[in-house]
N, C-alpha and C positions, 0 to 999 in steps of 0.2 A: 344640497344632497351631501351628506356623508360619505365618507370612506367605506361603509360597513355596507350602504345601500346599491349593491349591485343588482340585475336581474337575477331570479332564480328561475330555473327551467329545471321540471320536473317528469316525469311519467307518471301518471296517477291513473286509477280504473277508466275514466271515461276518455282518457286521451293524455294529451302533453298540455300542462299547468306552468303558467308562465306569470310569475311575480314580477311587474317593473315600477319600480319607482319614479314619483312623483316630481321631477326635477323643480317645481313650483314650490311644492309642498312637502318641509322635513322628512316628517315619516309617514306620508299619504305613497299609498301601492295602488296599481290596478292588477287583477286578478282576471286572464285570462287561461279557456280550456281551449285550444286546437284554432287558435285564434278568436273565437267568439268571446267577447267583453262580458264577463262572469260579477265580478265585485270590482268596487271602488273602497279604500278603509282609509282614514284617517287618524291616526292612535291615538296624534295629543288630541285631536277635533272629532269626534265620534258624530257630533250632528250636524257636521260638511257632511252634505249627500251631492256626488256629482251627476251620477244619472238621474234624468227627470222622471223617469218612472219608479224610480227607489222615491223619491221627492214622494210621490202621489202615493203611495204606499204608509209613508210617513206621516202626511198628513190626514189618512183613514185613520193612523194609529192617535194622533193629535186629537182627533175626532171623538174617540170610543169613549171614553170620560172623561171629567174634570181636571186639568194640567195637573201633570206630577203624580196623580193617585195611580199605586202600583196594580198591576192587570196580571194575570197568567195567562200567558201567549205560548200558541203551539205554532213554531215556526218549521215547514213542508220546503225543504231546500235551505242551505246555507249558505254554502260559496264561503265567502270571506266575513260571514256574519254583522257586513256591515248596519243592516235594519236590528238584530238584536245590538247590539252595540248601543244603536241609535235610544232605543227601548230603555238599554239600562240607563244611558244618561238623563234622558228625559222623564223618565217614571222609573225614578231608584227604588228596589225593597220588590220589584217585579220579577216573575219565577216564569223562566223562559225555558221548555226546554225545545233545542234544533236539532232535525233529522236530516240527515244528510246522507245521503248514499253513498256515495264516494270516499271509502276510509284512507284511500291514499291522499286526498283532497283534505280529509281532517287534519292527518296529520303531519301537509305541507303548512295548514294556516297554522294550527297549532303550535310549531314549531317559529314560524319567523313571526307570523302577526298574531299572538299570544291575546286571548280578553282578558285574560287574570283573575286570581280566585276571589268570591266575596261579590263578582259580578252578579251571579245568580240566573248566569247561563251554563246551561246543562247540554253537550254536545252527543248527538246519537251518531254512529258509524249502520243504518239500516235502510230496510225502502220504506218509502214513504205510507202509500197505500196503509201496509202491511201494519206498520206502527198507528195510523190512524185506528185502524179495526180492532186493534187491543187495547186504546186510549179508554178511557173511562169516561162514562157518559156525563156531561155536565162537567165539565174536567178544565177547560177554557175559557177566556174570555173572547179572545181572538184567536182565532188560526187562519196564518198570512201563509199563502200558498203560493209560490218561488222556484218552479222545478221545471229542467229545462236537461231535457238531455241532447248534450252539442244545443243547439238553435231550436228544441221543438219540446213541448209539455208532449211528457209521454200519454201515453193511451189510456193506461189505468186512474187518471187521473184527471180526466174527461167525462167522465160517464155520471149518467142517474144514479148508480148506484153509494159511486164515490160522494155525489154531496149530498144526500142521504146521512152517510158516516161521517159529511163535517157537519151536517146540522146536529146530529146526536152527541156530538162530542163538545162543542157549543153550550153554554150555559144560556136561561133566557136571554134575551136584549144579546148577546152577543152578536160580533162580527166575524161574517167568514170575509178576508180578500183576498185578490188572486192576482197577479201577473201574466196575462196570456197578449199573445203577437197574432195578427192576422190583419188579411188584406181583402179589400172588394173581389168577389162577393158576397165577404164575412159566414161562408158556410160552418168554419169551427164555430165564431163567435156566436152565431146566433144557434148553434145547438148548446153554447153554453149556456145561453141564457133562458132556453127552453131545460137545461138541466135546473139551471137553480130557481128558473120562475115555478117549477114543480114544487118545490120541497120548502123555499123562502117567501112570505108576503111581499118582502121588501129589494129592490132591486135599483143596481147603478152602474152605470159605467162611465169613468174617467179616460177621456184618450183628447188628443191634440186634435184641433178641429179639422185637419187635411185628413188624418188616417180615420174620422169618422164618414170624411165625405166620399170614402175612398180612392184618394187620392195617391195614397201610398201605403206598403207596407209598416204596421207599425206596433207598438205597445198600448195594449186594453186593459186599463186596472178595473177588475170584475169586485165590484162591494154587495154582500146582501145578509139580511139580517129578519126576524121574526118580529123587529121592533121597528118605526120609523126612523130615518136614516137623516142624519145632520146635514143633508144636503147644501143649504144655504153656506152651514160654515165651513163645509168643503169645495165648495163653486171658489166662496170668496180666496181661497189658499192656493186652489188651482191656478185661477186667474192674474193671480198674481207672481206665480214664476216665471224666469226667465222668457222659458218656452208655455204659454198657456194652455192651459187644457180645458177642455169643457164637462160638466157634468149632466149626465144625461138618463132620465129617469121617465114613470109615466109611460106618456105615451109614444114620447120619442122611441123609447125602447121596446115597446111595444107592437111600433112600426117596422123596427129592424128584426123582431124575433118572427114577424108573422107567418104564419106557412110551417116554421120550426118546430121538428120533432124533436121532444127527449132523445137523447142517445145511452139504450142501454149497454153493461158490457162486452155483450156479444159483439156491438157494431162499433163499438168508440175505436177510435183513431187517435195517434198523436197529433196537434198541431200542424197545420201547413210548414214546410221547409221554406225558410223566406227566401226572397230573391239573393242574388248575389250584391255584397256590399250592404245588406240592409242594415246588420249593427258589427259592419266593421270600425278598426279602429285605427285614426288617422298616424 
């Protein structure tokens, strides 16, 4: 670690924003809000990902085409823009743009962990929702969805109505994916998946095999698409990190959604508040 890399502690809209550097890793930062673990970024290594659900994320976006070939991704949460970062490295000449609610949050990353022009990421200071519903239809290839206010996907962001608006904004064959946390007895999750089993043919969920058995609180990467989903070569990718994750489609998923009603916006809810400890950081 350099001289230059101290903590920065900040005030930002959703709370107090805490940059600490990577004593392992030059100029690798983690990016917490009000203690909950937000981003991980690596400046000189953009495709070190150290959380394993950024990992599964990464490899849905490994997934969507053929290696390198550039995509337009509408990215729903930013944080520290680690997954666009990962985007540009991996599929250079890709038009990203990130919405991020939090304008004081933009302009702490902006400021010390800078992407640099030429990247061909487009940073938004808006909410999310609001900007999807003005997007233009057929406008995406993917939209990776990342929003967490403090520890929980807000409300607006949950509903029938909401993936509705990412499947319209979805080009065919596109991918919508999502980041979302829940625990036994998976009631967000399985209204999610009664939200996007409505609107999507296609349907998956990547999670570590304990938080499926529910065993514990955890992270559910939600994948669905209008097209048949690369299942196989995302099992093999999953499978193969540190921590393994299973993918789960059919009628696994099918099992876990049963009984499940759509949740329109009168009744969506943010995510469960996880237990205490659940993505603390050591």
């Amino acid at each position: 670690m350099n001289d230059e890399q101290i903590p920065v502690v900040r005030d930002v809209g959703q709370g107090t924003a805490k940059l600490m550097p990577d004593v392992d890793r030059e100029r690798a930062w983690l990016l917490t809000v009000d203690g909950a673990p937000q981003s991980y970024v690596d400046l000189d290594e953009p495709e070190h990902l150290e959380f394993e659900y950024v990992r599964r994320l990464a490899h849905v976006l490994d997934c969507a085409a053929e290696p390198g070939t550039p995509l337009d991704l509408l990215h729903l949460g930013g944080g520290a823009l680690t997954l666009p970062r990962y985007a540009a490295a991996t599929r250079p000449g890709s038009r990203q743009q990130v919405v991020e609610f939090d304008a004081g949050l933009v302009e702490l990353v902006a400021e010390h962990l800078p992407w640099g022009e030429g990247s061909g990421v487009t940073v938004h200071a808006a909410d999310a929702r609001a900007w999807l519903e003005a997007a233009p239809g057929a406008s995406a290839d993917v939209v990776v969805a990342d929003v967490f206010g403090g520890s929980r996907v807000p409300a607006q962001l949950t509903s029938l109505e909401y993936a509705r608006e990412a499947a319209r904004v979805l080009r065919p064959g596109g991918l919508y994916v999502a980041n979302l946390a829940d625990g036994a007895p998976f009631g967000f999750l399985r209204g999610q998946l009664a939200n996007f089993g409505a609107v999507f043919a296609e349907l998956a969920l990547i999670a570590e095999p304990g938080v499926l058995r529910g065993r514990r609180f955890g992270n559910a990467v939600l994948v669905a698409s209008d097209r048949e989903l690369p299942v196989a070569a995302l099992a093999r990718r999953c499978a193969a990190d540190a921590f393994p994750a299973r993918v789960e489609t059919g009628a696994a998923l099918a099992r876990l959604a049963r009984g499940a009603a759509a949740v329109r916006d009168a009744q969506a809810v943010a995510s469960p508040e996880p237990p205490a400890g659940a993505f603390s950081v050591g």
